[in-house]
C-alpha positions as CSV (number, residue, x, y, z in Angstrom):
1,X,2.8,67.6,189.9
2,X,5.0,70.3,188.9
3,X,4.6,73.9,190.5
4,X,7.0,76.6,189.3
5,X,7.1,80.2,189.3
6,X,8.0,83.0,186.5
7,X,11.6,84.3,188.0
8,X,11.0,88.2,189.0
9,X,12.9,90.8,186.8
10,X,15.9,91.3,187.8
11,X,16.1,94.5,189.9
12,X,12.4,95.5,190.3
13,X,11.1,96.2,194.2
14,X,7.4,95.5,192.9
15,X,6.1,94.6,189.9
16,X,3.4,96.7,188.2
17,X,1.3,93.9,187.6
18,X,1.3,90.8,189.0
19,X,2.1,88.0,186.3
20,X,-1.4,85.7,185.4
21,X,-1.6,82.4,186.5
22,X,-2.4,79.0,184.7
23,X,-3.1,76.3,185.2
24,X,-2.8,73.4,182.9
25,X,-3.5,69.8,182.8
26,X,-2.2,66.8,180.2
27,X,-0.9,63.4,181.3
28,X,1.3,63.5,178.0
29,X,5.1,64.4,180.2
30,X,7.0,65.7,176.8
31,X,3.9,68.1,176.1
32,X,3.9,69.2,179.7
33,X,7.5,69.7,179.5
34,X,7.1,72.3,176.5
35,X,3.9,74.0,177.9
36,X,5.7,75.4,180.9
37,X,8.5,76.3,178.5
38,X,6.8,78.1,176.4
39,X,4.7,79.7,179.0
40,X,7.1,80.4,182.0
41,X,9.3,82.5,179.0
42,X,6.1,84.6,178.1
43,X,6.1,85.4,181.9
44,X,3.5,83.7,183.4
45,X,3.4,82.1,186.6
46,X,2.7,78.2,185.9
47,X,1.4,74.9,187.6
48,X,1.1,71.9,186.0
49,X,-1.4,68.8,186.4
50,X,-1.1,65.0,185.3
51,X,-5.2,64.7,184.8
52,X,-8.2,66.0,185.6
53,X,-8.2,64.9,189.4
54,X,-5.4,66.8,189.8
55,X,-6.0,69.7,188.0
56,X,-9.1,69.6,190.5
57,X,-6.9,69.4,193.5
58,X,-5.1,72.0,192.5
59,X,-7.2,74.9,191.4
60,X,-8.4,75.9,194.4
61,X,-5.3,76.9,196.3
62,X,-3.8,78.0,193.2
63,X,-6.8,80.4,191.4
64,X,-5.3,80.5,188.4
65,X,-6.4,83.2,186.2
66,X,-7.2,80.7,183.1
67,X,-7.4,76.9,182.8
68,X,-5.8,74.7,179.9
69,X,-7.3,71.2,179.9
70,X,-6.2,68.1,177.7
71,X,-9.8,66.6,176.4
72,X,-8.4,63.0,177.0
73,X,-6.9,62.1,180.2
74,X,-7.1,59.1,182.2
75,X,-9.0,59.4,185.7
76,X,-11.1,62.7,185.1
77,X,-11.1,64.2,181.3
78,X,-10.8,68.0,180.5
79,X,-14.7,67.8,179.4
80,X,-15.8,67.0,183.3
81,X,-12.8,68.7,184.4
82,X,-14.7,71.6,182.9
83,X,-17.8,70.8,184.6
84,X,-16.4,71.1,188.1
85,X,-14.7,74.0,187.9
86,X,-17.5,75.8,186.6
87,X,-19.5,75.0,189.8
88,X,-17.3,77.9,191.3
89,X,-15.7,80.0,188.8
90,X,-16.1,81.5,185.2
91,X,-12.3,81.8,184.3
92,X,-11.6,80.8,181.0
93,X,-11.2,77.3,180.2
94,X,-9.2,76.1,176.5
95,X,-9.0,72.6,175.4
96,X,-6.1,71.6,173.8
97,X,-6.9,68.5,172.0
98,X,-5.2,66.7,169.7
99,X,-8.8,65.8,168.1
100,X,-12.2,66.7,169.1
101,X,-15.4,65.9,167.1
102,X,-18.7,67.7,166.8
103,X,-20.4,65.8,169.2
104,X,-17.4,66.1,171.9
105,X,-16.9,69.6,171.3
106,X,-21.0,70.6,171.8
107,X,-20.6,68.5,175.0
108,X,-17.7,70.2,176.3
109,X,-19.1,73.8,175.5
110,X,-22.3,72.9,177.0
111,X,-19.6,72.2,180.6
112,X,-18.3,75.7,180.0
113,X,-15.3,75.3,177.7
114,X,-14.8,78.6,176.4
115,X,-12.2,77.6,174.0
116,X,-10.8,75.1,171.5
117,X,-7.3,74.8,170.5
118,X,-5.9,71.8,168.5
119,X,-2.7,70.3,169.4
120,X,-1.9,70.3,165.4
121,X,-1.4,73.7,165.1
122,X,1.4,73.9,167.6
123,X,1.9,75.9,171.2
124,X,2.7,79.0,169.6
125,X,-1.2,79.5,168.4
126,X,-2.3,78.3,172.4
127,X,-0.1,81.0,173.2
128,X,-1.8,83.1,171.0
129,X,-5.7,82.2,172.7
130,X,-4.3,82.6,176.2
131,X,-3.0,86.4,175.6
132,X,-6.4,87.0,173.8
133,X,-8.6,85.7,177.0
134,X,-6.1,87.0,179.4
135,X,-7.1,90.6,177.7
136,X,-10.3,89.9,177.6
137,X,-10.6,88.8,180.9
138,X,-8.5,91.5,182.7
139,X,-8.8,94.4,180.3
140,X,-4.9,95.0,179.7
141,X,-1.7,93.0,178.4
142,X,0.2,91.1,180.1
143,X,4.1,92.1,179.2
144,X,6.2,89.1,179.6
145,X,9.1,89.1,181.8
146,X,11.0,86.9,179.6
147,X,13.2,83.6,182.0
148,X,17.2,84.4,181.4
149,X,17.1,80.3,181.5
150,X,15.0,79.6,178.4
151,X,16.7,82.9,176.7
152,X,20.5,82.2,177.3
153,X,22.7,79.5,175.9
154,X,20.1,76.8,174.9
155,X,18.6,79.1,172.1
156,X,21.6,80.3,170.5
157,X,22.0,78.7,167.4
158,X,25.0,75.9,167.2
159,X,24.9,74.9,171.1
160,X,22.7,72.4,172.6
161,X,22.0,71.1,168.7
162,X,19.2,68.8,168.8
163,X,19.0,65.5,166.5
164,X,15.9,64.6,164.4
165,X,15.3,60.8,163.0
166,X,13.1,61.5,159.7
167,X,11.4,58.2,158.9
168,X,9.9,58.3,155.6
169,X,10.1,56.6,152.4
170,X,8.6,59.7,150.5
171,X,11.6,61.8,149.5
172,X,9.7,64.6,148.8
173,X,8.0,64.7,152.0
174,X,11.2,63.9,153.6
175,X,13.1,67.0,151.5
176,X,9.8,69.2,153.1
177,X,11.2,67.9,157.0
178,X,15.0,68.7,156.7
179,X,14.0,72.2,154.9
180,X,12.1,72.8,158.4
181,X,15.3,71.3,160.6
182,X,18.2,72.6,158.5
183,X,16.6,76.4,159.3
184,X,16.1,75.6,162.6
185,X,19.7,74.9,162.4
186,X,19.3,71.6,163.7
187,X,21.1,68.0,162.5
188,X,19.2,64.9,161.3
189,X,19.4,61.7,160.1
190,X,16.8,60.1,157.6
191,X,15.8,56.4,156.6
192,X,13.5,55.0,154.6
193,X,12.3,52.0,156.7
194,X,11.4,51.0,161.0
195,X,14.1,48.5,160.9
196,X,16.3,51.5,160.0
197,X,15.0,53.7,162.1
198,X,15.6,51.4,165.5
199,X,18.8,50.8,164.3
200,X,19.6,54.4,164.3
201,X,17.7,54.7,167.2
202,X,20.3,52.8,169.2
203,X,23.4,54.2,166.8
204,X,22.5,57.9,167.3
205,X,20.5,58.5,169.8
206,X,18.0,61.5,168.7
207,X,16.5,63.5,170.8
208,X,13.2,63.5,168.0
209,X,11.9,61.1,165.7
210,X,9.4,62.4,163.1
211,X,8.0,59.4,161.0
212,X,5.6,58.5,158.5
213,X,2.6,56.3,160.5
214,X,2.5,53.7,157.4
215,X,5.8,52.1,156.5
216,X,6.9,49.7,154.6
217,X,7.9,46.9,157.2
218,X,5.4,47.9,160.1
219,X,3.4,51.2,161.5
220,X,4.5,53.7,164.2
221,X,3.3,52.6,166.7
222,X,5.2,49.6,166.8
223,X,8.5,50.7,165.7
224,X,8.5,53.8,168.3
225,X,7.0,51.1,171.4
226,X,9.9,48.6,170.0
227,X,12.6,52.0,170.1
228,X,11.7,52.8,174.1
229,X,11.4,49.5,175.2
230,X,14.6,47.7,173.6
231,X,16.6,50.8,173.5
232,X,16.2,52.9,176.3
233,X,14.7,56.0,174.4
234,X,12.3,56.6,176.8
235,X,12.4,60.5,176.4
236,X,11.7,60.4,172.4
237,X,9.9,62.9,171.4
238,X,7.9,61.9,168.8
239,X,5.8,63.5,165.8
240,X,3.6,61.0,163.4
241,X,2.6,62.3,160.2
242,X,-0.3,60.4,158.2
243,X,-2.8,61.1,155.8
244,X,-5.9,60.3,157.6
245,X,-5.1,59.9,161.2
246,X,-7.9,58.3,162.8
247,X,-9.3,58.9,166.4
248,X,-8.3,54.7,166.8
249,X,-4.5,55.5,165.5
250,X,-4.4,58.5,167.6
251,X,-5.1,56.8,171.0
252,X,-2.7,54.1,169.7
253,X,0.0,56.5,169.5
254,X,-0.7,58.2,173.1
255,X,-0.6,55.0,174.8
256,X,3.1,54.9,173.0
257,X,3.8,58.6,174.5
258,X,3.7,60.4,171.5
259,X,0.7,63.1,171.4
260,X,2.2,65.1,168.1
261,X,0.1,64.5,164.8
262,X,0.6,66.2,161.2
263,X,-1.2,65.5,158.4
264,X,-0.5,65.4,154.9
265,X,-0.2,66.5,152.9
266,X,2.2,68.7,155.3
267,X,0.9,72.0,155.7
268,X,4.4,73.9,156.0
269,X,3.6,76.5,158.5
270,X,2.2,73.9,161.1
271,X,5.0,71.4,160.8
272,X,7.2,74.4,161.2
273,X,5.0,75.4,164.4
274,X,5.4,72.0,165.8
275,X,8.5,71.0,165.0
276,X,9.9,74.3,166.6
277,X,8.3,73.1,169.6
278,X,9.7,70.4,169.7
279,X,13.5,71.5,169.2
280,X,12.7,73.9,171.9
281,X,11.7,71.1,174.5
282,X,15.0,68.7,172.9
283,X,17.1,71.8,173.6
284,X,15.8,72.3,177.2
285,X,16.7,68.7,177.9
286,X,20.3,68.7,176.6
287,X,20.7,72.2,178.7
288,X,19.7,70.5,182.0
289,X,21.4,67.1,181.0
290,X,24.7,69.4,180.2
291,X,24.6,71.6,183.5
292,X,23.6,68.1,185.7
293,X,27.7,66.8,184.2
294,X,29.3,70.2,184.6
């Protein structure tokens, strides 16, 4: 359980308005980890639940001012998640899936879900839905009191530099990723093959892998299970990229700890969405991992 609180702007006796609340639920830690980022520097004040139970547990006290619920979670999903909460409250409820079909999505509306987001398209759009309902819901917007943490050293380009491991034997594709990193002004390392791959793995350490799901000496679920168990890289974050990612694949992946999916061929401003998010979460890490030896 995380509980953490939008620092107060520096100076102010009051403020005007006091900052929403939300209150989100995912069992996938790395996605957590970049949720409250994302969302404690737009201002908001944040707790954070492991599953469904939890989120549960937690809403009361906390009366959050709108709910974010991961459709697949062990012990209680977002859909029934949903349900309960609606017994006492109409605040708005997302999804944030990383796939949803027709049938799921009818059964969570008919809960109360009053919005879908997919994962594929990257925090930056959730951020998006949550301002819109927040309006809707309260009538004004909320101006972010932007965190002097996630704004100081750890964005500024050339400290805290992150390291990506592109795995992919497609060059083109491959030319597409480093594009995307390079601006980001971000290192990398690419290889063609898994056995490649773990051997960087344990050579360079990244802080992101971003591979192809088919390759030519296994898949990606193997080679990123084989990377955290033999080579303590436990804190990968990872990002699988496929042409047809199937709902059997993607549950595959999560029980690996990787909940980031892009298909191709890559649509350009999506990868950049969720790649970004994902240097954003690397940088936070090596920030905290820098001021834990200082």
């Amino acid at each position: 359980m995380t509980d953490i609180q939008s620092p107060a702007s520096e100076g102010a006796i009051t403020p005007p308005v006091p900052a929403p609340k939300i209150l989100f639920a995912d069992d996938a830690e790395d996605l957590r980890e970049v949720m409250e980022m994302v969302l404690l520097d737009e201002g908001y004040q944040i707790q954070a639940a492991r599953d469904g139970c939890e989120a549960i547990a937690m809403f009361e006290e906390f009366q959050p001012d709108l709910v974010i619920l991961d459709m697949h979670m062990p012990l209680m999903n977002g859909t029934d998640a949903c349900a309960v909460i609606r017994e006492t409250s109409d605040v708005p409820i997302i999804m944030f899936t990383a796939a949803a079909d027709a049938t799921r999505v009818k059964g969570a509306i008919n809960k109360g879900t009053t919005d879908f987001v997919l994962k594929s398209t990257g925090i930056a759009q959730l951020a998006e839905r949550v301002a819109f309902h927040l309006v809707k819901k309260n009538g004004a917007l909320h101006q972010p009191v932007k965190s002097a943490v996630v704004q100081g050293s750890a964005s500024t380009p050339g400290q805290f530099t992150s390291t990506t491991l592109i795995v992919d034997p497609d060059k083109q594709n491959r030319s597409c990723i480093k594009s995307i990193i390079t601006r980001l002004s971000q290192k990398f390392i690419e290889v063609d093959t898994a056995a490649e791959a773990i051997s960087a793995i344990e050579q360079h350490d990244p802080d992101i892998v971003i591979t192809e799901w088919s390759l030519p000496d296994t898949d990606a679920t193997n080679m990123l299970t084989d990377s955290k168990r033999d080579h303590n890289a436990k804190k990968l974050i990872g990002i699988v990229m496929s042409n047809h990612i199937s709902h059997e694949i993607q549950r595959k992946l999560q029980y690996a700890g990787i909940d980031n999916f892009l298909s191709k061929p890559l649509d350009t401003w999506k990868a950049e969405q969720m790649i970004g998010d994902c240097v954003k979460l690397a940088r936070k890490r090596l920030q905290r991992r820098a001021s834990k030896t200082a």
